[in-house]
N, C-alpha and C positions, 0 to 999 in steps of 0.2 A: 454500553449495550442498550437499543432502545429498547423503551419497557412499552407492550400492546395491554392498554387496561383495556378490561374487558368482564363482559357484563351477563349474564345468565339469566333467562326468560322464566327459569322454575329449579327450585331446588329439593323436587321428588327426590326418586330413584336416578335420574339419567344424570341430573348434576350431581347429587351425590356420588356415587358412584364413576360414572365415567368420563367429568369432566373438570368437575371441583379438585379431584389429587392431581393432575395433571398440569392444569394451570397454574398451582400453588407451585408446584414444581419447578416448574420449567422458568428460567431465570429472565427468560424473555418477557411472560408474563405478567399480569397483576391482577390477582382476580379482585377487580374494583368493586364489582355490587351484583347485586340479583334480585329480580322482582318475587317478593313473597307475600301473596293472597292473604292467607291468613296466619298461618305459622313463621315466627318470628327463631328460626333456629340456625341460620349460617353464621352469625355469628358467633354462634356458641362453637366453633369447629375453627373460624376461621374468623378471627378476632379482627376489627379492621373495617370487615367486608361492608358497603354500606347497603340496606334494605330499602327497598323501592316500596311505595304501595300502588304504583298503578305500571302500566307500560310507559305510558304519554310521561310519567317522571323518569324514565329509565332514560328515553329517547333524548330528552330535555336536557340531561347532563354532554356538557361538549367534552366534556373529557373523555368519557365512552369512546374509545377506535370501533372495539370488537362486539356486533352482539350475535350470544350463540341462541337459535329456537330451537329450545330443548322441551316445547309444548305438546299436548295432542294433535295428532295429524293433521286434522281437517282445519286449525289454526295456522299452521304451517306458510300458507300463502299470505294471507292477513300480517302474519306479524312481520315477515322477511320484506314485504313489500315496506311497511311500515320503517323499519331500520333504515331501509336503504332511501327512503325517501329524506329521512332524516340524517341523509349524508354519515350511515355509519357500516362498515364491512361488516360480514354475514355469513356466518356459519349455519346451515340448516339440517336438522338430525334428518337421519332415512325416515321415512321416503319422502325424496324433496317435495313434493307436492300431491296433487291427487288428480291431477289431468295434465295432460302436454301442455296447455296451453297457457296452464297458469306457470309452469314451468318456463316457457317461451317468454313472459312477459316480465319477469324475476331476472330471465337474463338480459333483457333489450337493456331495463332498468338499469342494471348492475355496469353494464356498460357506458350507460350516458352519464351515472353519476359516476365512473371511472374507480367502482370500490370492489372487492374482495367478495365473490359470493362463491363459496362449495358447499359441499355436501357431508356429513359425516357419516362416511361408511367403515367405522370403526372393524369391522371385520375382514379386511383384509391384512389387520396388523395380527391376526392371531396366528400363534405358532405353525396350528393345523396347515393353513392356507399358504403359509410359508414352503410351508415341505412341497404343497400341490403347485405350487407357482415354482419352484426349484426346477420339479421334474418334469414340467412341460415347457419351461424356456430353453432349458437342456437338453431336453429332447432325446431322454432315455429310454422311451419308450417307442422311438421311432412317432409316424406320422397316429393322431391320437385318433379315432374313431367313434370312440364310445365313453363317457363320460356320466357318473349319476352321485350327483348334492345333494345330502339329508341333512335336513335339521328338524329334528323329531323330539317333541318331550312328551311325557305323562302326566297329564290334572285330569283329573276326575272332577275338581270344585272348577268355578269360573274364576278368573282375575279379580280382584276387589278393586281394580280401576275400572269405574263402571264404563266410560270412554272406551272401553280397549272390547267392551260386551254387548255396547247396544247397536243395535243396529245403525247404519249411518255412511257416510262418505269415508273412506278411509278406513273403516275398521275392518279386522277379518286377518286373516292368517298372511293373504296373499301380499298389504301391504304390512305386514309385521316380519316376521323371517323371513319371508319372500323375498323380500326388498334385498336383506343380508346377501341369498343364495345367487338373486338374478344377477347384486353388483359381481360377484366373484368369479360366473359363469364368462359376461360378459368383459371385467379383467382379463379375462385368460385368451375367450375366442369370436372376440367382437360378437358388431349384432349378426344373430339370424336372419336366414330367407325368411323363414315362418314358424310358427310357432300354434301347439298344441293343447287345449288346457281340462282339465278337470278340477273342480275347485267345490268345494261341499260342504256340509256340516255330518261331522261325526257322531258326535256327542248330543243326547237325546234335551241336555239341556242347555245349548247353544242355543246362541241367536243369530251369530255370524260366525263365517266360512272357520271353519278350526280342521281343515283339511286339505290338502291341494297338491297337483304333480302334473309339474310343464315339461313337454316337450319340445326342444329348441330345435331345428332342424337349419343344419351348416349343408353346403355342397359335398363334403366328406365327412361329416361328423355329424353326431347325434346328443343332444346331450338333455339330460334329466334330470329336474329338480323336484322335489319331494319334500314334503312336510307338514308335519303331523302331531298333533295331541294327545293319541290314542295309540303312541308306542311305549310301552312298559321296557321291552328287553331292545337296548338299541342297537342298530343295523351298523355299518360303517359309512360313517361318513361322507368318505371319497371314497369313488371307485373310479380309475382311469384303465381302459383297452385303448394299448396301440398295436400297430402291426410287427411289432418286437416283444409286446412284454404287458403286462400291467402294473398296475400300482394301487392298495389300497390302504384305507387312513381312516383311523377312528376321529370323532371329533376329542381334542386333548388340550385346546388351550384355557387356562389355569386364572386367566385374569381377572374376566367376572368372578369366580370365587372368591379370587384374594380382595378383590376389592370391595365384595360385601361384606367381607370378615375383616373390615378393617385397616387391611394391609394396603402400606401407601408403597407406589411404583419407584422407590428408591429402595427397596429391599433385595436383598442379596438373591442374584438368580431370581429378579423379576423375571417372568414368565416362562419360567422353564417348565414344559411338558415332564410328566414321569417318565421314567428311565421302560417301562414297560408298555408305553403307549404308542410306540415308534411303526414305522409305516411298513408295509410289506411291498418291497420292491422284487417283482419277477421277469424277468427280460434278459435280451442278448446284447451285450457292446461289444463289438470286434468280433464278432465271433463266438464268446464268449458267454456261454449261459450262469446267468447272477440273480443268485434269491437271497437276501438278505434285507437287514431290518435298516430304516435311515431314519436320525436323528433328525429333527425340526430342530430350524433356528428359532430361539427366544421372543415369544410373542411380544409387544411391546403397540401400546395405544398412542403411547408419546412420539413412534415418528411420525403420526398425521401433525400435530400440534408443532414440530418441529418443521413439520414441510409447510403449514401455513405463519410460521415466523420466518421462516424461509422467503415465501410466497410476496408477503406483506413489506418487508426488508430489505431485500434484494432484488424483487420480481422474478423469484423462479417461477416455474408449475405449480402451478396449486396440487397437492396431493390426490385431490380427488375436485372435478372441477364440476360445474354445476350441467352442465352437458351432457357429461356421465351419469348423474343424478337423473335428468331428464332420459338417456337412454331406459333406464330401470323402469319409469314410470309409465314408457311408449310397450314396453315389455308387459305390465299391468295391463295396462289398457287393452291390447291387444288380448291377454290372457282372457281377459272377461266377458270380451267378443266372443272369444272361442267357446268358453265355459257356453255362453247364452245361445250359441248359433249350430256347438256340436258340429265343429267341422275346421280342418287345418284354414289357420288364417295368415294370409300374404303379410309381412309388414313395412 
């Protein structure tokens, strides 16, 4: 089996967390090294692992296939560019970048040096999204109409990532969950005609946007995204109207928890939703009027990692390709127009 060693740009929260158990795992893998600043702690977890102190030493290792930018946003272009110059495939976290065009130029690249570039949009592996991609390829709800994505938390305090609080290129709500919401919308019902935005600051001690809700506007559908800081008691999730039925869905995938508490993605009923968290399906098939509760399939992060060993090995699909990535951030962009011009914008 070939083995993709592979290299980690920071070993915060996102490599912790959502990339470091995964790669240790997956048999394909090797988690070979990671650049660390100043804290000297991956190998304390993952015994082996070798510790970079700069990028330019990261790049410099030819053994390196894989490197993922698991950075702050607005680095995001800077380092991907960087990899791939240095002849090595490239994983970039959401949101691939911060304008089209640096997006545009990540891909020309990625193809004249004939390497591996996606996106990690790790939240279409979640249970939740499961169930909501189920029911609309299914098509149990008849033709869909109306459609509304929340991702809503409650801080009162700001982030202690100061990056994530000051003002700047990239920061703000719209490219943080946003990102999440727009890939999932557009998974489901390609791009929009146009699109609609309001994007603000809630919270009296904000500096950037901790507030936002797009309107997507299809030939037949409608769909709305939503998200927020300043929801205490949360909403649901998903909500889908078709012209047979609807479908609604609390957010219920279990991974980020288990994986900040420790729990590595080999544990029994990895990502199994609670038995109580199950979706409300109300609609007609055949005839037949059905209200009943449906189970999500088992969330699971590792089939992106297995679709880009896939991808890299074989040359299937890339899981999530850097295109898609780029749609998300034409979705931005355009949002911000709207936010600043106060008025439905063509895209």
């Amino acid at each position: 089996m070939q083995t993709i060693k592979t290299a980690l740009c920071s070993f915060g929260m996102s490599g912790v967390v959502f990339h470091a158990p995964f790669l240790h795992l997956h048999k394909g893998f090797e988690l070979y090294g990671v650049w660390e600043r100043s804290k000297k702690i991956a190998a304390q977890k993952y015994p082996g692992i070798r510790s970079f102190d700069s990028y330019e030493a990261l790049l410099n290792d030819a053994a390196i296939d894989l490197v993922i930018v698991n950075t702050p946003n607005y680095t995001h272009f800077d380092f991907a560019k960087q990899a791939l110059l240095a002849g090595k495939n490239v994983i970039v976290e959401k949101p691939f970048c911060l304008t089209v065009k640096q997006c545009d130029e990540l891909i020309v690249l990625a193809k004249e040096k004939n390497k591996l570039l996606s996106v990690y949009q790790n939240r279409r592996y979640d249970s939740d999204f499961k169930i909501i991609k189920k029911v609309v390829t299914e098509n149990l709800l008849g033709d869909i109409v109306e459609a509304e994505f929340h991702f809503d938390r409650f801080k009162e305090e700001l982030s202690p990532k100061i990056h994530k609080e000051t003002p700047g290129p990239g920061t703000g709500l719209l490219y943080d969950l946003g990102s999440h919401l727009i890939d999932q919308a557009l998974c489901l019902f390609g791009m929009p005609q146009s699109i609609f935005a309001d994007i603000g600051i809630a919270r009296k001690i904000s500096l950037v946007d901790d507030y936002m809700e797009l309107l997507l506007f299809y030939p037949s559908l409608r769909v709305r995204i939503k998200a927020s800081y300043v929801v205490r008691e949360p909403l649901p999730s998903y909500i889908l109207h078709g012209i047979k039925g609807s479908f609604i869905k609390p957010r219920t995938d279990v991974q980020e928890t288990a994986l900040q508490a420790g729990i590595t993605p080999d544990a029994n009923d990895w990502g199994k939703e609670p038995e109580n968290e199950k979706g409300l399906l109300h609609t007609q098939i055949n005839g037949k009027v059905i209200r009943e509760y449906l189970p999500s399939a088992n969330g699971n992060y590792m089939d992106y990692y297995e679709g880009i060993y896939q991808s890299l090995t074989n040359g299937t699909a890339l899981p999530v390709s850097a295109i898609e990535g780029k749609n998300v951030i034409e979705i931005i962009e355009k949002a911000y127009q709207s936010n600043q011009e106060k008025r439905v914008v063509l895209m």
